[in-house]
Short mmCIF file of the C-alpha atoms (twelve columns), coordinates in Angstrom:
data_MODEL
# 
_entry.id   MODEL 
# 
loop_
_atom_site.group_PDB 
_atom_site.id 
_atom_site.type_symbol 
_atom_site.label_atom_id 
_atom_site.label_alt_id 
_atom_site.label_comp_id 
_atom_site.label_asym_id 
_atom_site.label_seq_id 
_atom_site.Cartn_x 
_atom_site.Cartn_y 
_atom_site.Cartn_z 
_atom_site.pdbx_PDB_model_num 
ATOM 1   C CA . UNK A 1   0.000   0.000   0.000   1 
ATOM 2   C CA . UNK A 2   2.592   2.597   0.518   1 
ATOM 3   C CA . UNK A 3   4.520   1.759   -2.396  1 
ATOM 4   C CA . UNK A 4   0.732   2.754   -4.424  1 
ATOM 5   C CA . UNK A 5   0.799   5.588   -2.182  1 
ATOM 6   C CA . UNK A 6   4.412   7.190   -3.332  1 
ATOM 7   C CA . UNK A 7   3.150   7.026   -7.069  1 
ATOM 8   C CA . UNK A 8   1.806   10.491  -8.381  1 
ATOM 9   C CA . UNK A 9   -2.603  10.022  -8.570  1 
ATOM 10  C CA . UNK A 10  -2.191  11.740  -12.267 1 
ATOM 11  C CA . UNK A 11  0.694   9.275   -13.462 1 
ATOM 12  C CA . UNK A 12  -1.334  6.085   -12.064 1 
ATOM 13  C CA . UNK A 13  -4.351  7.263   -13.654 1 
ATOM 14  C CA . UNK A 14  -3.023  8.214   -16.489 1 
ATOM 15  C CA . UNK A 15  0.055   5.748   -17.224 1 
ATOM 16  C CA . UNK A 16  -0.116  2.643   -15.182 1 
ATOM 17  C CA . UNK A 17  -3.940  1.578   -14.539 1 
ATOM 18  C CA . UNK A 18  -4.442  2.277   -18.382 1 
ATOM 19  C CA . UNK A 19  -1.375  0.232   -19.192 1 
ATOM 20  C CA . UNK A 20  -1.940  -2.457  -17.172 1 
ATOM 21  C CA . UNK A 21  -5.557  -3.028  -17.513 1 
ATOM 22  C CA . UNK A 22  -5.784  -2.330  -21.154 1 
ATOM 23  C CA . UNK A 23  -2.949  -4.857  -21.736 1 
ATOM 24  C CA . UNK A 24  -4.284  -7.662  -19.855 1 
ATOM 25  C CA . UNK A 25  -7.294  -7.115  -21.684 1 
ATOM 26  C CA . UNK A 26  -5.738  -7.468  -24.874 1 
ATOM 27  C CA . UNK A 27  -3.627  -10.358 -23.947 1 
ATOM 28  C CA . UNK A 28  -6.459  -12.590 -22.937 1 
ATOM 29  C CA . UNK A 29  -7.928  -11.575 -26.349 1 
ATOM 30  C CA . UNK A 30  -4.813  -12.817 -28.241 1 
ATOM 31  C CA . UNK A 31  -4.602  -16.141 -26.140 1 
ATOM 32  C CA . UNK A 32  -8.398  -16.887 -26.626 1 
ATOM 33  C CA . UNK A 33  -8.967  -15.673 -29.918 1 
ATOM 34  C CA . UNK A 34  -12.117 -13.851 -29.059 1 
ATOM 35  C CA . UNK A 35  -12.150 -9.584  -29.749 1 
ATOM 36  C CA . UNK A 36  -14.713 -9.558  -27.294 1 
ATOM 37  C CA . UNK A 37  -12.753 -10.944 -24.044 1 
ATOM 38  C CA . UNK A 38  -10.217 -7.865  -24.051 1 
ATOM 39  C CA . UNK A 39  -12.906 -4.888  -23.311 1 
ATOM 40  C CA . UNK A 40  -15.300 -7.195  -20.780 1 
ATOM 41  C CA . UNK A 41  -11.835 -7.911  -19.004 1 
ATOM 42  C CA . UNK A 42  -10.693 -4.503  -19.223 1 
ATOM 43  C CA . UNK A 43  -14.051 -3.102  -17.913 1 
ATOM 44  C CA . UNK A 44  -14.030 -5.489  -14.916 1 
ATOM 45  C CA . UNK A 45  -10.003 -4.646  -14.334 1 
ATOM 46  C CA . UNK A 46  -11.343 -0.756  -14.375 1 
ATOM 47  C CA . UNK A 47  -14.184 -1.763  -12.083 1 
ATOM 48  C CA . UNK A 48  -11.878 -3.397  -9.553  1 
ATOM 49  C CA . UNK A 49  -9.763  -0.910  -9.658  1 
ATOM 50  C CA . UNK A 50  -12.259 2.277   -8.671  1 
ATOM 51  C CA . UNK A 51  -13.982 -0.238  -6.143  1 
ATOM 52  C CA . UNK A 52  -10.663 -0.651  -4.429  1 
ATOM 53  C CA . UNK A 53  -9.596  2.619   -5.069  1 
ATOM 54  C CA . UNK A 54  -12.496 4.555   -3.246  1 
ATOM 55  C CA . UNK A 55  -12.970 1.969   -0.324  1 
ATOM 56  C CA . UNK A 56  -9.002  2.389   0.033   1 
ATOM 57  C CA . UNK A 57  -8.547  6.287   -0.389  1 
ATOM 58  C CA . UNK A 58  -12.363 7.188   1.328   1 
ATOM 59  C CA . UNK A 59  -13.732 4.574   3.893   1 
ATOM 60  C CA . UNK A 60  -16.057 6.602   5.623   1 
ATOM 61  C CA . UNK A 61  -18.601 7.433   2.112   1 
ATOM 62  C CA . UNK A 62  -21.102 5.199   0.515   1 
ATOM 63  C CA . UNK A 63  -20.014 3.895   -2.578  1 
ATOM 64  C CA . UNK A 64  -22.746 5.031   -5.829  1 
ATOM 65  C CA . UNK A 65  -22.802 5.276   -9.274  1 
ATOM 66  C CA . UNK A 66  -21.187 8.074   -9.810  1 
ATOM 67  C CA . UNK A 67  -18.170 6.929   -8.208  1 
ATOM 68  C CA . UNK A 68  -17.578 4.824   -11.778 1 
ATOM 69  C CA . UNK A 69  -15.302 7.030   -13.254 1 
ATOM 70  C CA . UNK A 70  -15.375 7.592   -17.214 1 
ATOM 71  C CA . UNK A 71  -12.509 5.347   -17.561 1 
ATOM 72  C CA . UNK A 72  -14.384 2.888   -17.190 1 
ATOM 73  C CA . UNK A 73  -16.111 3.397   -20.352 1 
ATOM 74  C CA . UNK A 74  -13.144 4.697   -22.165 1 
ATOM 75  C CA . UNK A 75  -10.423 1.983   -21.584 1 
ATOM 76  C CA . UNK A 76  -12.584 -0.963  -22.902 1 
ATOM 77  C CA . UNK A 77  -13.963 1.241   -26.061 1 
ATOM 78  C CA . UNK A 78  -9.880  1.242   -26.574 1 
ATOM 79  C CA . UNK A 79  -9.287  -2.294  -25.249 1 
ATOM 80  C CA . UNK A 80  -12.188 -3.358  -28.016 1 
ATOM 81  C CA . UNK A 81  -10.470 -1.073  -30.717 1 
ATOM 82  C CA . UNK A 82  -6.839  -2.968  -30.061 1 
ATOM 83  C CA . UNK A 83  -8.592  -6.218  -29.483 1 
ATOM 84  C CA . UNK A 84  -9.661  -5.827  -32.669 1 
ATOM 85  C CA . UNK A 85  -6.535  -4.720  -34.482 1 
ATOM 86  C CA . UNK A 86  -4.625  -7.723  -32.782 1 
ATOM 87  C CA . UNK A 87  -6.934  -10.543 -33.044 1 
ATOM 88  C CA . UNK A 88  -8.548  -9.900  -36.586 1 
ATOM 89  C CA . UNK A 89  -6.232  -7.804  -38.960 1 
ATOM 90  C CA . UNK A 90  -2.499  -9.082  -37.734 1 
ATOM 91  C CA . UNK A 91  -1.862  -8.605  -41.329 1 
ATOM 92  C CA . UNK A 92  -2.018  -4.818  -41.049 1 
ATOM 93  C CA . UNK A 93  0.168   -4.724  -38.083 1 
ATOM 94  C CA . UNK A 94  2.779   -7.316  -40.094 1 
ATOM 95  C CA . UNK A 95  2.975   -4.130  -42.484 1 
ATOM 96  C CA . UNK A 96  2.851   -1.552  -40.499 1 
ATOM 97  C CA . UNK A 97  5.790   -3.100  -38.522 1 
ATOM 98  C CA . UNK A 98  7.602   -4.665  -41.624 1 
ATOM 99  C CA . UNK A 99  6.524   -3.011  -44.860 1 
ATOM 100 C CA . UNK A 100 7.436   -4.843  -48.324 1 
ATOM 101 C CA . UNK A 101 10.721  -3.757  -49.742 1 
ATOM 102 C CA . UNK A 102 9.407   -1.899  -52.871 1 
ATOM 103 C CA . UNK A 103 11.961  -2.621  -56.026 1 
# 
């Protein structure tokens, strides 16, 4: 806990949690093959995450809806957008990453 507590709030919102739960999302939607695994993993990741967060950082309020940050709407429209590069076009990222000699 006080190693979370060092970090800067804007660089673990901003860096880390995104990093972190975006990727895993992704990953699971590489190993299984499915687009749709990455943003309902991400989403629950972000969900855990502000549950945690606000029990953690403010004990003594009631947790409501509002307390669901916009993140967690964002990160799996952008965990479904990757998901979707990775699993169904790997082609286009083969040529983005290693474009044809042209002769």
């Amino acid at each position: 806990m006080k190693l979370i507590e060092a970090i800067d709030p804007i660089v673990m919102q901003l860096v880390i949690v995104p990093t972190i739960v975006i990727g895993i999302g992704i990953m699971l939607a590489l190993f299984t093959k499915k687009v749709y695994v990455g943003p309902i993993t991400t989403m629950l990741l972000t969900l855990s995450y502000n549950y945690w967060y606000f029990t953690s950082f403010f004990p003594n309020s009631e947790l409501s809806f509002t307390m669901v940050s916009s993140w967690c709407i964002i990160f799996p429209l952008i965990s479904l957008y990757l998901s979707w590069i990775f699993v169904l076009q790997p082609h286009a990222i083969k040529e983005f990453f290693l474009p044809e000699p042209k002769e």
